[in-house]
C-alpha positions in Angstrom: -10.9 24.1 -13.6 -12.4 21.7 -16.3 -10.9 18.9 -15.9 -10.2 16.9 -12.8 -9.0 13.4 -11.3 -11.0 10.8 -12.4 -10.1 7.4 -10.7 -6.6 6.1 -8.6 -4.1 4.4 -11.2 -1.4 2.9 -9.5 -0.7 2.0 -5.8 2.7 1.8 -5.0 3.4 -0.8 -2.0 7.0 -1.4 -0.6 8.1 -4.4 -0.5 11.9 -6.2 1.1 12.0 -8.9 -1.7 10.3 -8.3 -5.2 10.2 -12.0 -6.3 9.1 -13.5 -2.8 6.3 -10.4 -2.9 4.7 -10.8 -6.2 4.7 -14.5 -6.0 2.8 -13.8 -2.8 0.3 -11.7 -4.5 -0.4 -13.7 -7.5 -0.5 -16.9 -5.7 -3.0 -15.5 -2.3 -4.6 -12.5 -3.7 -5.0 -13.7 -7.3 -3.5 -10.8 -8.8 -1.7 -10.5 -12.4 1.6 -10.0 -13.0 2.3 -8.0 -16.0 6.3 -6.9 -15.3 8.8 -7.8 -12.7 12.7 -6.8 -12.8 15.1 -7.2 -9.3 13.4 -3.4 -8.1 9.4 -3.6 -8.8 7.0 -5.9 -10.1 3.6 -4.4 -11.7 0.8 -6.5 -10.4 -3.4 -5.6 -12.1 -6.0 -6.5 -9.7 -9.0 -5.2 -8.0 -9.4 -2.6 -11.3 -5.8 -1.3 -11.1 -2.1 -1.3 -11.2 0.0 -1.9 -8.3 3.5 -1.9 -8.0 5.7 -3.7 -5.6 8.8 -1.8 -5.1 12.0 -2.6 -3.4 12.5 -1.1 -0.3 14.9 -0.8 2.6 13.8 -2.9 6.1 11.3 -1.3 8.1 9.6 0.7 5.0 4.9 -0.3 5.1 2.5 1.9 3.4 1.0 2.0 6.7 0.8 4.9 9.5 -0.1 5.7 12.5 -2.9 7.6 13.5 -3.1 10.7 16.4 -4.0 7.8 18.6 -0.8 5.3 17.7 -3.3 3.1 16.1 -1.8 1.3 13.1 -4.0 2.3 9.8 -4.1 1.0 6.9 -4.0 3.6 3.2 -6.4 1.1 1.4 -9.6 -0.7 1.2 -10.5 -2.9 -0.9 -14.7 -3.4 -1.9 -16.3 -6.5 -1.8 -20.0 -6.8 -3.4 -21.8 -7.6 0.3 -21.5 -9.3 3.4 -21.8 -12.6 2.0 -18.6 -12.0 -0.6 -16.5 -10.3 2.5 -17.0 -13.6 4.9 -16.0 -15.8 1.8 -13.0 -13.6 1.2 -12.0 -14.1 4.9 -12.4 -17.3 4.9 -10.2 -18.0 1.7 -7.9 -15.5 2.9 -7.5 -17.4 6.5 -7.4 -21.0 4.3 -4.3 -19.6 2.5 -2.9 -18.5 5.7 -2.9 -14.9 5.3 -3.0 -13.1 8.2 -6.4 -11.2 8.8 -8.2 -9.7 11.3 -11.9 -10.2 12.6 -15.1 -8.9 11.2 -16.0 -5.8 12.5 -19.1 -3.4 12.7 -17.2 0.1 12.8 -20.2 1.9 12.8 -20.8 2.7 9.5 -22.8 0.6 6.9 -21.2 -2.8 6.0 -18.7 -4.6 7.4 -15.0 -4.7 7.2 -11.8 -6.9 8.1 -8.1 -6.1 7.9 -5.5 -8.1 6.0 -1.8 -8.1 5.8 0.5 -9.0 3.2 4.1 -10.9 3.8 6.0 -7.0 4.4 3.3 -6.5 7.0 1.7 -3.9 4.7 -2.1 -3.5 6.4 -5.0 -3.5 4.5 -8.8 -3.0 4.5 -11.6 -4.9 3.1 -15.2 -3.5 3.1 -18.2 -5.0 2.1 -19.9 -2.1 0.6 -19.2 -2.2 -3.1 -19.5 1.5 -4.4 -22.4 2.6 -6.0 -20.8 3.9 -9.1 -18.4 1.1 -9.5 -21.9 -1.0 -9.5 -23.3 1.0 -12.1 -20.9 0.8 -14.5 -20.0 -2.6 -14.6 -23.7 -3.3 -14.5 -23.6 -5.2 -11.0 -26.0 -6.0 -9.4 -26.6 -6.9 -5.5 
């Protein structure tokens, strides 16, 4: 095969109430709206489309693991430590609910976040290497 997937477009995120959602999104997580209607709202941040769609009660983009551990189905990069403890802190000064800092292990550092559906996200605080390079960013 020539060709193949280049990059993740769109992330689609259920949500119980589009116009509570997006509001949340653009006003805690800075994010753009670019289209709303009563069943989605199209949201461009952190280098992508996401779309809020309505969903029945119940309905999270997370899962649960072998384990029963809640998981999350995306992180979010941060350029370095210092840009994932201000993120943490702005996030727990808008009262989003977060989790701690934690060392998993791996290089960097990482916290969890939800939105207002209880969809659970990741934050990391490794920036990729060839997201760095082209956007020119430097450490």
């Amino acid at each position: 095969m020539k060709e193949k997937l280049l990059r993740v477009g769109t992330t689609y995120i259920p949500v119980l109430n589009v116009e509570l959602s997006s509001d949340w999104y653009v006003n805690k997580l800075e994010a753009e709206l670019s289209y709303k209607d009563e069943d989605k709202a199209i949201l461009n941040f952190a280098n992508q489309s996401i779309f809020l769609v309505k969903s029945n009660e119940n309905q999270s983009a997370n899962f649960y693991d072998i384990y029963g551990e809640e998981r999350f189905s995306l992180t979010f990069e941060v350029n370095g430590l210092s840009a994932l403890e201000a993120i943490h802190k702005d996030f727990i000064e808008k009262q989003i609910r977060v989790g701690e800092i934690e060392n998993r292990g791996h290089s960097g550092r990482n916290f969890v976040f939800y939105d207002l559906n209880g969809n659970k996200f990741d934050v990391w605080s490794e920036l990729s290497s060839i997201f760095k390079e082209k956007y020119l960013i430097s450490d």
